[in-house]
C-alpha positions as a Markdown table, in Angstrom:
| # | Residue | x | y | z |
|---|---|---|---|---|
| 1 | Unk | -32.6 | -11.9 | -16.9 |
| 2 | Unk | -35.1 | -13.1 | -19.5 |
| 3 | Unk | -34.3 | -16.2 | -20.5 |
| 4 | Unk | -34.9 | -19.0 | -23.5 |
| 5 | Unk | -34.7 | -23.1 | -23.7 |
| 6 | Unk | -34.7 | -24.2 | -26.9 |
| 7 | Unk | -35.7 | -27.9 | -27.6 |
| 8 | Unk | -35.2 | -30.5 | -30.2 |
| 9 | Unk | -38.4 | -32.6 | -30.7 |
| 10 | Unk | -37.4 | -35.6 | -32.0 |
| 11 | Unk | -35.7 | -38.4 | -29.6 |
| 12 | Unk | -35.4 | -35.3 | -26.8 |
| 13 | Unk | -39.5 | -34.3 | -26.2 |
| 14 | Unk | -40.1 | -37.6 | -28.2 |
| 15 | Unk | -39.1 | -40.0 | -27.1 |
| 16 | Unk | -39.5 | -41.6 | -30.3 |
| 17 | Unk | -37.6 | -40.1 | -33.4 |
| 18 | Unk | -41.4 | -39.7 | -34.8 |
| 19 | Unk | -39.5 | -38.8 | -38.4 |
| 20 | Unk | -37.5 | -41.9 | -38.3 |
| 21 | Unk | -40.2 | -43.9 | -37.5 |
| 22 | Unk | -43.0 | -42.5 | -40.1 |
| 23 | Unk | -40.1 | -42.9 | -42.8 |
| 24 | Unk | -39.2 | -46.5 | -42.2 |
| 25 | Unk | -42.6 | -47.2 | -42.3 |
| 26 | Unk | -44.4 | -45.3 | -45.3 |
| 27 | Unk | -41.4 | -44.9 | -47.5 |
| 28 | Unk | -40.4 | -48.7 | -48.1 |
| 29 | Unk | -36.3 | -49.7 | -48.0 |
| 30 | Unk | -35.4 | -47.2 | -50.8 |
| 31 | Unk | -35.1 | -45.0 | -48.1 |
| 32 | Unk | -32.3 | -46.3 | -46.3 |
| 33 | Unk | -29.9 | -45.7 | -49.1 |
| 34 | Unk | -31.4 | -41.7 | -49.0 |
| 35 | Unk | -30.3 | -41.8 | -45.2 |
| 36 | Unk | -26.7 | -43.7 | -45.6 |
| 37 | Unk | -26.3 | -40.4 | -47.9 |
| 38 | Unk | -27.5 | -38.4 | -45.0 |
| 39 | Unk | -25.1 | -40.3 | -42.3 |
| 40 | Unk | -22.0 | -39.9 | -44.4 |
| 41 | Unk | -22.6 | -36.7 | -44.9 |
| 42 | Unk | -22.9 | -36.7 | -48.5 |
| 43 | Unk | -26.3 | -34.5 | -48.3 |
| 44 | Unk | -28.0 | -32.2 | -45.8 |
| 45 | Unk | -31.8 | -33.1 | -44.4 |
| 46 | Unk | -33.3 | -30.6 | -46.9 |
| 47 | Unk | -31.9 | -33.0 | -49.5 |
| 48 | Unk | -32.7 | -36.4 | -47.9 |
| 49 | Unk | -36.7 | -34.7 | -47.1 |
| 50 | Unk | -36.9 | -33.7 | -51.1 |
| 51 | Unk | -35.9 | -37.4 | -52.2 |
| 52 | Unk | -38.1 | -39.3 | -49.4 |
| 53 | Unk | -41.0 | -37.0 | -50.5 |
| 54 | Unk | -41.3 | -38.2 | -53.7 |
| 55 | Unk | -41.1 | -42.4 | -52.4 |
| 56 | Unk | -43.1 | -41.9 | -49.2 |
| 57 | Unk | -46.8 | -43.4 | -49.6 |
| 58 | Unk | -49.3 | -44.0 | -47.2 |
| 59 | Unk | -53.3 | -43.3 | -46.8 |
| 60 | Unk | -53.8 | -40.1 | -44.7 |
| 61 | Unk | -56.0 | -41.8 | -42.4 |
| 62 | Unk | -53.2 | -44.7 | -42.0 |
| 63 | Unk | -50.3 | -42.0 | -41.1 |
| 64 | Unk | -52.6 | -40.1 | -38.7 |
| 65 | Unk | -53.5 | -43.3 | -37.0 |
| 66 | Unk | -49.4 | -44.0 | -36.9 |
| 67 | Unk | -48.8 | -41.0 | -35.4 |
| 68 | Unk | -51.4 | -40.8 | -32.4 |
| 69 | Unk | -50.5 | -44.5 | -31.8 |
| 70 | Unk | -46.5 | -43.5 | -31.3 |
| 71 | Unk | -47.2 | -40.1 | -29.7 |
| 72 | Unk | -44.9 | -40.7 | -26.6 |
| 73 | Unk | -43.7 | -37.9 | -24.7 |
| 74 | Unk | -40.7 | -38.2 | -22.3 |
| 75 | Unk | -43.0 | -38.3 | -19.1 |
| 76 | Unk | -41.2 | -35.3 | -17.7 |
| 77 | Unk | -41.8 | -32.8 | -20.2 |
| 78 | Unk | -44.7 | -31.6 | -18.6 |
| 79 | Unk | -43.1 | -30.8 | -15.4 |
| 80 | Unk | -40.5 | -29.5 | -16.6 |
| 81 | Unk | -42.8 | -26.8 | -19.0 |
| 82 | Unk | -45.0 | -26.2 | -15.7 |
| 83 | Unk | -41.7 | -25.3 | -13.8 |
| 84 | Unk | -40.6 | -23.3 | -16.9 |
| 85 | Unk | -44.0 | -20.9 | -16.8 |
| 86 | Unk | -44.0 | -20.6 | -13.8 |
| 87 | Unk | -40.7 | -19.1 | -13.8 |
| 88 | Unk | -40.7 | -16.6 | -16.6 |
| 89 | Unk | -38.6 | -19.3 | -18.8 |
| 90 | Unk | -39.8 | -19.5 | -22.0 |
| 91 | Unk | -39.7 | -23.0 | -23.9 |
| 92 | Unk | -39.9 | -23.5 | -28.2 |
| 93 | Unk | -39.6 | -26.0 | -29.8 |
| 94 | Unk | -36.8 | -26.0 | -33.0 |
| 95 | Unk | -37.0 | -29.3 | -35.2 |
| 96 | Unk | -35.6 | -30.3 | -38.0 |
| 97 | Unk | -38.6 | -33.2 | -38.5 |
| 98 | Unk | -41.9 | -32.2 | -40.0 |
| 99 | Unk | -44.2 | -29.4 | -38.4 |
| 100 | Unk | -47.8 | -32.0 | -38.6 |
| 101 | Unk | -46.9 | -34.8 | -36.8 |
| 102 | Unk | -45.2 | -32.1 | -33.8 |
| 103 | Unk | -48.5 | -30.5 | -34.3 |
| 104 | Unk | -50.5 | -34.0 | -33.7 |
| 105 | Unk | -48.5 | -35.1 | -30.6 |
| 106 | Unk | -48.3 | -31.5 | -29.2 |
| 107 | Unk | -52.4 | -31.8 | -29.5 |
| 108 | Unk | -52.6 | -34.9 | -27.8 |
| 109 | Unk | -50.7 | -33.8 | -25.2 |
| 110 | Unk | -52.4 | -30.7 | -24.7 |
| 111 | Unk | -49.7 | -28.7 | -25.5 |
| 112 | Unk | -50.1 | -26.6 | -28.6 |
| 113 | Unk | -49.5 | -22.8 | -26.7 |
| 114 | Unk | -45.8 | -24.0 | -27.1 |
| 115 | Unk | -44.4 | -22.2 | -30.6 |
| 116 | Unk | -42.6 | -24.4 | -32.5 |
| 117 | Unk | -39.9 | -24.0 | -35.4 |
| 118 | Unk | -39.7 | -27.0 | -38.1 |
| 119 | Unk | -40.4 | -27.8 | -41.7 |
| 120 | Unk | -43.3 | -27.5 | -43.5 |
| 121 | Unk | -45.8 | -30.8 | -45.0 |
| 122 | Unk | -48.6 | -30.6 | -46.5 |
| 123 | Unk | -50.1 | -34.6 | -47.0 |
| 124 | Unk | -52.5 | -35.3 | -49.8 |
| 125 | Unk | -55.5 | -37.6 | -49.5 |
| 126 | Unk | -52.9 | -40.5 | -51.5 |
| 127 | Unk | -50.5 | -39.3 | -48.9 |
| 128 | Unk | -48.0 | -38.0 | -51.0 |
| 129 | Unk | -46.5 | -35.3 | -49.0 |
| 130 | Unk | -45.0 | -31.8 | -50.0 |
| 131 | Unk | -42.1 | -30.3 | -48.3 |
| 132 | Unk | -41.1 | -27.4 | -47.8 |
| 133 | Unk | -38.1 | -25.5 | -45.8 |
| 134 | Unk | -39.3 | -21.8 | -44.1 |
| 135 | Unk | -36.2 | -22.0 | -41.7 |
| 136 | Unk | -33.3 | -23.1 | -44.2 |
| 137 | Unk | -30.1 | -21.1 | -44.1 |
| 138 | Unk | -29.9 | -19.8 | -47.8 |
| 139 | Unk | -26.3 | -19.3 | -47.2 |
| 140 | Unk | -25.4 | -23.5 | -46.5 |
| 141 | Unk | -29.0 | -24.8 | -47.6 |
| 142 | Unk | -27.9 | -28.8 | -45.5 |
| 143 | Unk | -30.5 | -28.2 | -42.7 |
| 144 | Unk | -34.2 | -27.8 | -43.4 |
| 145 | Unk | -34.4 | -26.2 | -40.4 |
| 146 | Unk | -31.4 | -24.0 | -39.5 |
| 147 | Unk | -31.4 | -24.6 | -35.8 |
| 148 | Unk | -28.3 | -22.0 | -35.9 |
| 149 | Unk | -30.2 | -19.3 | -37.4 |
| 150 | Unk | -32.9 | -19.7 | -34.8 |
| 151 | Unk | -30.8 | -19.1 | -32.1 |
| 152 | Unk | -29.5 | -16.0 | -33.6 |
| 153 | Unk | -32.8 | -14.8 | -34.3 |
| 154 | Unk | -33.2 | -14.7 | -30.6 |
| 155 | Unk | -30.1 | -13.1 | -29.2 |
| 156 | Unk | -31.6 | -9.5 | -29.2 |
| 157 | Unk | -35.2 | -10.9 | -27.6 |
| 158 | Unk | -33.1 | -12.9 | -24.6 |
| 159 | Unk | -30.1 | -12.6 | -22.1 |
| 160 | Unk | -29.8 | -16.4 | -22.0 |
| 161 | Unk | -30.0 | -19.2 | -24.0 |
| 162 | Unk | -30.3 | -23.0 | -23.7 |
| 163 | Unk | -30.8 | -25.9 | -26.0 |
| 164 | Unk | -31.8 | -29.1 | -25.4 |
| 165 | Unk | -30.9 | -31.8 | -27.9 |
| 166 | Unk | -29.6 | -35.1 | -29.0 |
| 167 | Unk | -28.4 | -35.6 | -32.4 |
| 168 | Unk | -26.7 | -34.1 | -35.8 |
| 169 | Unk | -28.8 | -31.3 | -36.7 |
| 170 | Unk | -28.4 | -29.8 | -33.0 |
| 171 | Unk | -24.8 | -29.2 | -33.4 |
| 172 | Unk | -24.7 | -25.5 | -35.4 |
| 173 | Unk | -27.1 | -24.9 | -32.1 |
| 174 | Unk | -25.2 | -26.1 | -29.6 |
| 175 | Unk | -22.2 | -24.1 | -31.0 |
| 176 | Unk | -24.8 | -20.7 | -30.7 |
| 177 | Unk | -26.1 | -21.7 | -26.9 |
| 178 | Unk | -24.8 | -20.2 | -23.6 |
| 179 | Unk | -25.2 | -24.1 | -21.9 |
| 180 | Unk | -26.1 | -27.2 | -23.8 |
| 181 | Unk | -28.2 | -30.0 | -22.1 |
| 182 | Unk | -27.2 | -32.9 | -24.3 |
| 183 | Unk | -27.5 | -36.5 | -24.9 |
| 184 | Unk | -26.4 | -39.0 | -26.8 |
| 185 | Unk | -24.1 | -38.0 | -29.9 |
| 186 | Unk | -24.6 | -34.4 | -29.5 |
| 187 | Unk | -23.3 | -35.2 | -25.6 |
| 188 | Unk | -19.8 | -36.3 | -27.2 |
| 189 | Unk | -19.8 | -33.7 | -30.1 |
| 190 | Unk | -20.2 | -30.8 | -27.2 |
| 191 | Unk | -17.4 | -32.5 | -25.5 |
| 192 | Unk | -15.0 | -33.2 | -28.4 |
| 193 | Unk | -15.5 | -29.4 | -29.2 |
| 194 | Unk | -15.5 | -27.9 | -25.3 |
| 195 | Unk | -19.2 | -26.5 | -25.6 |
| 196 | Unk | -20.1 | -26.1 | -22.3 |
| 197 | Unk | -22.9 | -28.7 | -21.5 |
| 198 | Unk | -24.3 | -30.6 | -19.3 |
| 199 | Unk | -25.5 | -34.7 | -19.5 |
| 200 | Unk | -29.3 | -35.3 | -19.1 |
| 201 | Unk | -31.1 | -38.6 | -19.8 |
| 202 | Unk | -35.0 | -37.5 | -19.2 |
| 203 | Unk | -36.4 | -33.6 | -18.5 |
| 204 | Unk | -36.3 | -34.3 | -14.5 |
| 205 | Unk | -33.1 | -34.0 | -14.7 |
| 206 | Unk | -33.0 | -30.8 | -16.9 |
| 207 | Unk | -35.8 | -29.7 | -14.5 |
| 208 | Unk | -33.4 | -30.4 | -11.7 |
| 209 | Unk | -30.4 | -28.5 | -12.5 |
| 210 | Unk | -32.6 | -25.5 | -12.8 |
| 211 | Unk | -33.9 | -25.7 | -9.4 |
| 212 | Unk | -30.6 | -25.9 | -8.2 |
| 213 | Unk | -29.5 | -23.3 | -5.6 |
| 214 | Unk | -25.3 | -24.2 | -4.6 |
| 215 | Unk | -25.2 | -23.4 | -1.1 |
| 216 | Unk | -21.4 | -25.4 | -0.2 |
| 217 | Unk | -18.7 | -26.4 | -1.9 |
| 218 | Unk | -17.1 | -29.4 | -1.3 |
| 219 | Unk | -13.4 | -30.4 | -2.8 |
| 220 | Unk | -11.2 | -33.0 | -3.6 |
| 221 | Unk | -7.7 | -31.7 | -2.6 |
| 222 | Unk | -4.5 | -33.4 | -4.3 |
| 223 | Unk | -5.3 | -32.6 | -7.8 |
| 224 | Unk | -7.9 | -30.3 | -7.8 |
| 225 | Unk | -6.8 | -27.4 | -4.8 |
| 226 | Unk | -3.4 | -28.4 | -3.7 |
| 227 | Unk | -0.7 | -30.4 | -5.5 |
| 228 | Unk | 1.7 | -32.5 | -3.5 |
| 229 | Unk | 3.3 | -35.3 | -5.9 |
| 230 | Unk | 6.6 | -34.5 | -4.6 |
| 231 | Unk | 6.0 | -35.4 | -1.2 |
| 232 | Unk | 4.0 | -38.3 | -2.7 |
| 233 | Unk | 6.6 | -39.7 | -4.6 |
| 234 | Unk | 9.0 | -38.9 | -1.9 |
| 235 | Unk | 7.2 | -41.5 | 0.0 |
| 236 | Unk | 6.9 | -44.1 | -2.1 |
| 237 | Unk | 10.7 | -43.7 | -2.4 |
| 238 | Unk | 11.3 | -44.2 | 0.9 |
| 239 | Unk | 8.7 | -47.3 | 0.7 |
| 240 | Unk | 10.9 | -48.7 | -2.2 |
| 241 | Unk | 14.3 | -48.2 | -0.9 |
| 242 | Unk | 13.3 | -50.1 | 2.2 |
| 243 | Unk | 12.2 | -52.8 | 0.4 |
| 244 | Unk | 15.4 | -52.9 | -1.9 |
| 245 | Unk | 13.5 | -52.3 | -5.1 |
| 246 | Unk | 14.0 | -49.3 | -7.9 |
| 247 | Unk | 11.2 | -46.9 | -8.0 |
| 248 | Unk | 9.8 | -45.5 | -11.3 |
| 249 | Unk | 11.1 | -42.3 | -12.8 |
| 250 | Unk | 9.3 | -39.3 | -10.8 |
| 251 | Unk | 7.5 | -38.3 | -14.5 |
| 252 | Unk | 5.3 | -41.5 | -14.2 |
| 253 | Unk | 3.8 | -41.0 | -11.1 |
| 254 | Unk | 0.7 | -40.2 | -12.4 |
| 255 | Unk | 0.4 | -43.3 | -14.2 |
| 256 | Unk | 0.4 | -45.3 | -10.4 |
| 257 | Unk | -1.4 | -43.1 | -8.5 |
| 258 | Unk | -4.6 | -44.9 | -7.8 |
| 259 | Unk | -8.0 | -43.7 | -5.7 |
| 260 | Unk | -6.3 | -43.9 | -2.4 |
| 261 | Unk | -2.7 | -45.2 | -1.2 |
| 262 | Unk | -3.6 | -48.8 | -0.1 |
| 263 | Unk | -5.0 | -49.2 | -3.8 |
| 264 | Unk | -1.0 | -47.5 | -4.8 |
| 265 | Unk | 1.3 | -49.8 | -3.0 |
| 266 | Unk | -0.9 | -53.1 | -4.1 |
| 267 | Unk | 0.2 | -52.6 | -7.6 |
| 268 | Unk | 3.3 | -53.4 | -6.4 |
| 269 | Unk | 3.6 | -55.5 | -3.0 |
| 270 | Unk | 0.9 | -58.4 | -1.5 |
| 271 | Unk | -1.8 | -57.6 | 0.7 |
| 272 | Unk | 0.0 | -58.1 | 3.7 |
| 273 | Unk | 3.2 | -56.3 | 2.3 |
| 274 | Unk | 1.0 | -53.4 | 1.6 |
| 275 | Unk | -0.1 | -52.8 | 5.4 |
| 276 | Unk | 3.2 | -53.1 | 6.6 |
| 277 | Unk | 4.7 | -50.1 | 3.9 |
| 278 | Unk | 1.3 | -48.0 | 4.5 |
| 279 | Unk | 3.1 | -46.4 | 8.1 |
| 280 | Unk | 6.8 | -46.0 | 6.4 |
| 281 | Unk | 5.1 | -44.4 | 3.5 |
| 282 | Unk | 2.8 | -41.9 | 6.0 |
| 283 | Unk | 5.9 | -41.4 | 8.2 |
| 284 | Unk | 8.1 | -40.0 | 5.8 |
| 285 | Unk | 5.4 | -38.0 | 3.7 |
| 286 | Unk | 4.6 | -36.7 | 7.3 |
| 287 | Unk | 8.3 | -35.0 | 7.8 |
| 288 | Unk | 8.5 | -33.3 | 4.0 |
| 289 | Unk | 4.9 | -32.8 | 3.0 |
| 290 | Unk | 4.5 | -29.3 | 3.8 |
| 291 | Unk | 7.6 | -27.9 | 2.0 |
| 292 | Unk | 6.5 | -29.7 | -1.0 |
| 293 | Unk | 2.7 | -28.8 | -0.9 |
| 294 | Unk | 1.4 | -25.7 | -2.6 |
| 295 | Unk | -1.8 | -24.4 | -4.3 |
| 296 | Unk | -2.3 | -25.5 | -7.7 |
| 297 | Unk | -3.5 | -22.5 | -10.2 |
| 298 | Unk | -6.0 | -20.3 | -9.2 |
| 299 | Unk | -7.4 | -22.3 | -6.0 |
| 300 | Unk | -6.5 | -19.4 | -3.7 |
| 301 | Unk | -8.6 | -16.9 | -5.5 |
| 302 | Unk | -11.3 | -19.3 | -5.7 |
| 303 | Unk | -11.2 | -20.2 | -2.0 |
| 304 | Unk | -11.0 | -16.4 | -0.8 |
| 305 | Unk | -14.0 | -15.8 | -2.8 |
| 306 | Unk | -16.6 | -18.2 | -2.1 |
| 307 | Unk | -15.3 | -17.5 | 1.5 |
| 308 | Unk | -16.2 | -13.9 | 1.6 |
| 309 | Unk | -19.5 | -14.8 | 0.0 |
| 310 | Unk | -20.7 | -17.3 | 2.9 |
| 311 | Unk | -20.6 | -20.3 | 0.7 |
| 312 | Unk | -20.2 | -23.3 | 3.0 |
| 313 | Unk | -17.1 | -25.5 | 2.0 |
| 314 | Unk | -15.9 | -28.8 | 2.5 |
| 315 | Unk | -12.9 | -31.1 | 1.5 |
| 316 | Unk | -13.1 | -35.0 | 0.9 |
| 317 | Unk | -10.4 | -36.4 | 0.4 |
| 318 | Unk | -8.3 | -39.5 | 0.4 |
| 319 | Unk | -5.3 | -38.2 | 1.9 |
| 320 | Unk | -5.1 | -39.1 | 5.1 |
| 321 | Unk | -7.4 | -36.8 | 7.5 |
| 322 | Unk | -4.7 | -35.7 | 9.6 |
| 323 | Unk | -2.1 | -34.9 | 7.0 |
| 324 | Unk | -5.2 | -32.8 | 4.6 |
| 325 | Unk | -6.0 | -30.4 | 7.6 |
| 326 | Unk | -2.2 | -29.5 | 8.3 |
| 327 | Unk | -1.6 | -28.7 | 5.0 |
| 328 | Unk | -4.8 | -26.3 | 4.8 |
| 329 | Unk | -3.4 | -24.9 | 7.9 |
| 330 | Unk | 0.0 | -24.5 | 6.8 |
| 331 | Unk | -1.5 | -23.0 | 3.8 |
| 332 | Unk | -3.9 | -20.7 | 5.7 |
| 333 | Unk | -7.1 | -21.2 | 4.8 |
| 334 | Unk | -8.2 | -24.2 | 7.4 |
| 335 | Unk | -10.4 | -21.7 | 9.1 |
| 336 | Unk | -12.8 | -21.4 | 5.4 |
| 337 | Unk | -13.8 | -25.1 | 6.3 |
| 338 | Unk | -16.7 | -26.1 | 7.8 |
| 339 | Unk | -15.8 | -29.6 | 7.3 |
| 340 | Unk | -12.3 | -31.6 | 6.2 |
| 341 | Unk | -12.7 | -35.1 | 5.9 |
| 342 | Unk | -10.0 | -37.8 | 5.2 |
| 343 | Unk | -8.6 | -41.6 | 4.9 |
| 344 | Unk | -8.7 | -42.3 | 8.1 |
| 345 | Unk | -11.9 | -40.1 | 9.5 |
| 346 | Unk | -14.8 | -42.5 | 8.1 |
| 347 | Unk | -14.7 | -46.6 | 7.4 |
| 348 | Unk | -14.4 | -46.4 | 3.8 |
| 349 | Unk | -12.3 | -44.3 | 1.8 |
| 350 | Unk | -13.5 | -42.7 | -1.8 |
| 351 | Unk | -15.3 | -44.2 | -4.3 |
| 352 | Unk | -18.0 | -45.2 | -1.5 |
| 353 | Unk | -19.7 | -42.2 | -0.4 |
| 354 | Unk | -19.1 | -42.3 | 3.5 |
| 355 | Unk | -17.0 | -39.1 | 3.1 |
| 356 | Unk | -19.0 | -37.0 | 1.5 |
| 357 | Unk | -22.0 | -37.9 | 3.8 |
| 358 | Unk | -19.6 | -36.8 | 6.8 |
| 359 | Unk | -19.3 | -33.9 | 5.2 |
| 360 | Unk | -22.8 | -32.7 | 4.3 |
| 361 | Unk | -23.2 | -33.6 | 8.0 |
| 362 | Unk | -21.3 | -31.3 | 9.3 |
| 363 | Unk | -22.0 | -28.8 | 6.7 |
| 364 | Unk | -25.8 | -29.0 | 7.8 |
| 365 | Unk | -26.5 | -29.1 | 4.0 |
| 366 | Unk | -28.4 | -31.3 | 1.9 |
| 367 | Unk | -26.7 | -33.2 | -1.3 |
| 368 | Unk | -29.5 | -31.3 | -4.0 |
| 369 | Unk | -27.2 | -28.0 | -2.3 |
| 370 | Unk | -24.1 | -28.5 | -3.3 |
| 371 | Unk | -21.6 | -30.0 | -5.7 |
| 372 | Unk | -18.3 | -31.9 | -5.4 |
| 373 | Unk | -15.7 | -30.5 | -7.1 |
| 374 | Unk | -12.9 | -32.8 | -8.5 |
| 375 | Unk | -10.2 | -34.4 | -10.8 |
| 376 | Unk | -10.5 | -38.3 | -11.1 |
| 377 | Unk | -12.8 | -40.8 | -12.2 |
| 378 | Unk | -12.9 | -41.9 | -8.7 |
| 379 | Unk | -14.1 | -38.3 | -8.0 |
| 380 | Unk | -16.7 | -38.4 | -10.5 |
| 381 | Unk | -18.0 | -42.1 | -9.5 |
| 382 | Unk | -18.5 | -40.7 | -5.3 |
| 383 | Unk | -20.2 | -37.8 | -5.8 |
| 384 | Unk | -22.7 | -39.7 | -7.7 |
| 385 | Unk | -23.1 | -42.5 | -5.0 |
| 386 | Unk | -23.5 | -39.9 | -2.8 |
| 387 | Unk | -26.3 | -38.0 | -5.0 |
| 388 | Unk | -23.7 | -34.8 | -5.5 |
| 389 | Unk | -23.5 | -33.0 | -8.7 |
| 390 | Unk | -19.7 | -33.0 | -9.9 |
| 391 | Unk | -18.2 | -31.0 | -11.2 |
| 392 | Unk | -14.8 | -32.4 | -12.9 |
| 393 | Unk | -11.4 | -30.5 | -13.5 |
| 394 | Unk | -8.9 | -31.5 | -15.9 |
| 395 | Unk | -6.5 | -30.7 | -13.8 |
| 396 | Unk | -5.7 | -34.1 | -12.7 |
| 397 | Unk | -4.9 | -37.5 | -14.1 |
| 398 | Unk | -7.9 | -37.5 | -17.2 |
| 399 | Unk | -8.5 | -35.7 | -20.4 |
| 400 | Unk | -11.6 | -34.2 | -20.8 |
| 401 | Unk | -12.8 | -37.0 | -22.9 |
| 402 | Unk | -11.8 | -39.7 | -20.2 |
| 403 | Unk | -14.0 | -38.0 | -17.6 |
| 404 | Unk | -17.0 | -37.5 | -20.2 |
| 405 | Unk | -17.5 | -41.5 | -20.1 |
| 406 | Unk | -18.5 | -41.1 | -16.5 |
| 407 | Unk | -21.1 | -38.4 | -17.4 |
| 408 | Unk | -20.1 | -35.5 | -14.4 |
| 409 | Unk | -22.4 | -32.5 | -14.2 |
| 410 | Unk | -19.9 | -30.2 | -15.3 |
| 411 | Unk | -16.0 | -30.1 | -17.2 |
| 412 | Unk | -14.1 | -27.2 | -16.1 |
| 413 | Unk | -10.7 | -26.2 | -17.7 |
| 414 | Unk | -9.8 | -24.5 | -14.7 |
| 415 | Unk | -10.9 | -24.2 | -11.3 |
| 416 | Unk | -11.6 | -20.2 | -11.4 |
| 417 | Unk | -14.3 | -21.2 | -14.3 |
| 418 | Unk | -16.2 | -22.1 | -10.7 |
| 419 | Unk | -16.6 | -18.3 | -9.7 |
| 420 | Unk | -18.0 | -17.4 | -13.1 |
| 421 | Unk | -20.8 | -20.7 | -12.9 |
| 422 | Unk | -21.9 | -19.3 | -9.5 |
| 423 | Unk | -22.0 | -15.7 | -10.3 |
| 424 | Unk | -24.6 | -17.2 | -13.5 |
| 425 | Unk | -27.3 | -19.8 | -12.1 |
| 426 | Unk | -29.4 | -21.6 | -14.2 |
């Protein structure tokens, strides 16, 4: 499957937004009132290039010297482009900055076999420069360089594409891609509009995800396979009419649940309280959890099939240990497990990442091999402690946007989207 990564230049293989920079410093303050335009939207970047051109001034030899002095690459750019060749990827470069200082840096670098999409300058000796726009959309005429159109352009040539990017003009191409890598504000606009992306901060970890090979599974379980509020809240009933105290309304369970059920019951009794309702609490979940547990959406399917393929699974979770593997026997599917790991099975419960060690343990896998597959923040915040990919569901407590803040590998709707990921490796 031939496939394409398409990158932004400025702020993503520079680190430096080389544009930004040359502009604040040839083209005097009048520019910033040109860019405020830009930032409210008021005009496109063909616009804001045709009205800095004519107040940008600098001698030649002065802009070169700018350029080679600021010519920063992220440092693993290179690694990543080796790994790329290597592996019958192809990497271009789409801008919407200007195609002679990309040419400069690229030279520096020793990197000028990689083609590159972006708008034209020609600099005079006065350095006045002339600008003009190959890669405009006629049809919307905002972007100099329509990274939109680019991506078309290339659907018949490839199978896959990628984009790597960072900003405004990387949206219309993030929209186009089959998987975004994305920082920054294009990071939040992929999330606000559900493009599937991942978070990156530097090319090693772009270059990581596509070395990735997912050997195991491992899963959360209330939330994300099974769902057992009933019996949860039927416990904390019990807890509360022992104590003489009114429970709140079933519908705002959610709102109380916290990462394990120590953390739950000190909301609302002392420290020592709390150990003393832990066993009531357990003891009565105990005789009603299994009428009241069942698979949530979809979780059956996805269990039976990464079964059948001979993709080691797992389950970390803070139920209590004994409790999570009767109700995957009760539900039939204990025997897909290599490992099930529980409150109680380890000394500290999620967020630290003692579980999910236990697990790779017994899964004989290492963490690069597999990813954590989850619904809370609490989720999100172990698998990275324990050097996991997540992958988050918004199944549980937190909107998509909630679990963006904590930057997990991967938002799924719904669990099943799992099968499709797998079938499709980076």
């Amino acid at each position: 499957m031939k496939k394409l990564i398409l990158c932004d230049f400025d702020g993503t293989i520079s680190i430096r937004d080389m544009g930004y920079a040359l502009v604040n410093h040839f083209a005097g303050e009048e520019w910033r009132l040109i860019d405020q335009d830009f930032c409210e939207g008021k005009i496109g970047s063909k616009e804001a290039y045709s009205r800095i051109a004519k107040i940008f001034r600098g001698e030649k030899g002065d802009i070169l010297r700018f350029i080679r002095e600021q010519a920063h690459l992220d440092a693993h750019f290179k690694s990543f482009y080796q790994y790329c060749r290597e592996n019958d990827i192809d990497v271009k470069i789409v801008s919407d900055g200007l195609d002679f200082y990309i040419w400069i840096i690229l030279q520096i670098h020793h990197l000028t076999e990689i083609p590159f999409y972006a708008n034209l300058t020609r600099i005079s000796v006065d350095g006045q420069p002339e600008i003009s726009f190959p890669h405009m959309n006629e049809a919307c005429g905002l972007c100099g360089t329509c990274k939109r159109r680019i991506v078309q352009l290339h659907r018949q040539q490839y199978e896959r594409i990628y984009f790597v990017g960072n900003g405004l003009s990387d949206r219309c191409a993030a929209r186009e891609s089959d998987l975004v890598f994305a920082k920054d504000s294009l990071y939040s606009y992929c999330i606000e509009q559900e493009i599937p992306c991942h978070p990156f901060q530097n090319f090693s970890d772009i270059l990581a995800d596509l070395q990735k090979r997912i050997h195991g599974v491992i899963f959360d379980l209330d939330g994300t396979l099974i769902e057992a509020y009933e019996a949860i809240y039927l416990g904390l009933k019990e807890v509360f009419q022992q104590s003489k105290r009114e429970i709140f309304p079933y519908n705002e369970l959610r709102h109380y649940l916290k990462a394990d059920l120590e953390s739950t019951l000190q909301q609302f009794f002392s420290p020592e309280e709390t150990q003393e309702k832990i066993p009531i609490m357990r003891k009565k979940y105990e005789e009603v959890y299994l009428h009241h547990t069942h698979f949530l959406d979809g979780a059956k399917e996805v269990l039976d099939t990464l079964h059948q393929r001979g993709v080691r699974l797992g389950v970390a979770s803070n139920k209590y240990g004994r409790f999570s593997r009767l109700a995957l026997n009760h539900l039939g599917v204990s025997s897909y497990f290599k490992s099930v790991i529980g409150a109680g099975d380890v000394s500290r419960n999620k967020p630290y990442p003692d579980m999910i060690h236990a697990v790779l343990k017994e899964m004989e896998l290492r963490p690069e091999e597999v990813i954590f597959v989850g619904d809370t923040l609490t989720d999100i915040e172990t698998g990275k402690e324990a050097g996991v990919d997540v992958y988050a569901l918004t199944t549980g407590f937190h909107s998509r946007e909630e679990l963006s803040q904590r930057r997990p590998k991967r938002i799924l709707k719904h669990l099943k989207e799992l099968i499709r990921l797998l079938d499709q490796p980076l």
